[in-house]
N, C-alpha and C positions, 0 to 999 in steps of 0.2 A: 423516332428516337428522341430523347430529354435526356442532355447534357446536364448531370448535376455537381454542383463544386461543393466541398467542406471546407469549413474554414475553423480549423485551432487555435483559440487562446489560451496564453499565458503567460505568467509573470518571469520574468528572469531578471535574478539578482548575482553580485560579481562575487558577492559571498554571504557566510551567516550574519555578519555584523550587519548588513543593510537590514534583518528580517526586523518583525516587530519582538517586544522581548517572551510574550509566549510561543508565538513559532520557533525563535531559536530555540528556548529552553526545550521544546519536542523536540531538535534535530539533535542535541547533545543527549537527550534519552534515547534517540536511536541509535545514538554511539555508543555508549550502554550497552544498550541490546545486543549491539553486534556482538559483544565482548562473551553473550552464549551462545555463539554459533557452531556447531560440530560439523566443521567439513574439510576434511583430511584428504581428501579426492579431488576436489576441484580447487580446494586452497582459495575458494571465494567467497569472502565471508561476508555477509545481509545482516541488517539490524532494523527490526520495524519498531515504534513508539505510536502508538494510539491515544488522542487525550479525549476523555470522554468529557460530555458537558458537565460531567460534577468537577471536575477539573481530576479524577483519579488517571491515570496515565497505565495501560496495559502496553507486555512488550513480549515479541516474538523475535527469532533470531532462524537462522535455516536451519536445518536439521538434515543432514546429508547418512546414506545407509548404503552399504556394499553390492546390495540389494536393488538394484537403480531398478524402478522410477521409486523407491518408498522411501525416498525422504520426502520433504515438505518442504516448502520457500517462507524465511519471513513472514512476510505481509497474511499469509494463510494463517501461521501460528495465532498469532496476535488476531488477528479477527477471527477465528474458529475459539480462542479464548474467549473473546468479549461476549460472539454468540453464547457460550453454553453456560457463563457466569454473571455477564454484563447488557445485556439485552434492553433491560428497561431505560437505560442509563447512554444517549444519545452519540455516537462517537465527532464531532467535531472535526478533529484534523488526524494524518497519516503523517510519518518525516520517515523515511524509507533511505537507508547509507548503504553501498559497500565500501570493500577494502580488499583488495589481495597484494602479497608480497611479490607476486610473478611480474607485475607490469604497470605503470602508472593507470588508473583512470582519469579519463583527461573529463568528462563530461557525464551527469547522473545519468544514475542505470533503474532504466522503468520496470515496471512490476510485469509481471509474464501474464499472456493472456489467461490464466486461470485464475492468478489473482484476482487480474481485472473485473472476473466476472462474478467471483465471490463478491468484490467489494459492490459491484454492480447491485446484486444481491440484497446486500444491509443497506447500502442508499434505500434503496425501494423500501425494504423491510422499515426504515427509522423516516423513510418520507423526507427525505433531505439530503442534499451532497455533502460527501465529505472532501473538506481542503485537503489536497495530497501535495505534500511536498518531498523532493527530489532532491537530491545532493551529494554528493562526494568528497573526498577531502580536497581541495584547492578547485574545486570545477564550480562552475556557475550554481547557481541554485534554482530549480524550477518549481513553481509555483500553480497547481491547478483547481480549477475549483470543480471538483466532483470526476466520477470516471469517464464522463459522456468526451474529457478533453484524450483519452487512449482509443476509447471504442464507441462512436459514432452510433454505430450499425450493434447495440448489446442486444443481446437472446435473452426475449423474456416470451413466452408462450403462457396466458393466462388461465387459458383453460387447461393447463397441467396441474395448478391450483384449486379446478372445479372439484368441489364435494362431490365424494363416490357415495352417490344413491345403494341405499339399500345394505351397509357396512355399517 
């Protein structure tokens, strides 16, 4: 048997004021964002901001349905956008908020393993991490450079990608 350890990095800052001035300016576009979130159910509302490297800025918010599981989180909006209109056009950084009226959030709230694996996804797909930043209103601020800092262990099976002979 091999005993093996991970070890996670990342940045944590005491608020937005420490970021640089284009990462803040992302976290106040995911503030933004949140502001079209439709969720009446869970009363917890997600604001994603995406800046691509031409510096254009996509944004996704949750989308919640009576219908459970058919809404969608944030972070999926905003990158299922980027994919089906923005693709060529490299995504750089993620600033990912919520907010709900029920109860203080004391510390940011990470993206759901389906995100993670979407975003997993477009890393691959754009050949590069994207900076994911994390935050809340008065909570610390976290700072990651690509998804490998949520999921170690991401599911990529290559030969799912193998050209079907003969189609």
């Amino acid at each position: 048997m091999t005993e093996h350890q991970i070890e996670i990095n990342f940045k944590e800052y005491n608020s937005l004021n420490e970021l640089d001035k284009a990462s803040h300016s992302l976290c106040l576009e995911a503030v933004k964002a949140m502001e079209g979130s439709h969720s009446p159910y869970s009363k917890f509302r997600v604001g994603a901001a995406l800046r691509l490297q031409s510096g254009k800025i996509i944004y996704g918010s949750n989308q919640e349905n009576v219908a459970y599981p058919s809404g969608l989180c944030a972070e999926r909006v905003a990158l299922f956008t980027w994919g089906a209109n923005h693709a060529d056009d490299p995504i750089e950084a993620m600033a990912v908020t919520a907010a709900t009226y029920e109860f203080e959030l004391l510390k940011p709230v990470t993206s759901c393993g389906a995100c993670l694996q979407v975003l997993a996804e477009f890393e691959k797909k754009q050949n590069k991490p994207i900076e994911i930043i994390l935050f809340c209103n008065n909570s610390p601020v976290w700072v990651m450079n690509g998804v490998n800092s949520f999921l170690p262990f991401l599911f990529f099976e290559n030969r799912l990608n193998a050209e079907v002979k003969g189609l």
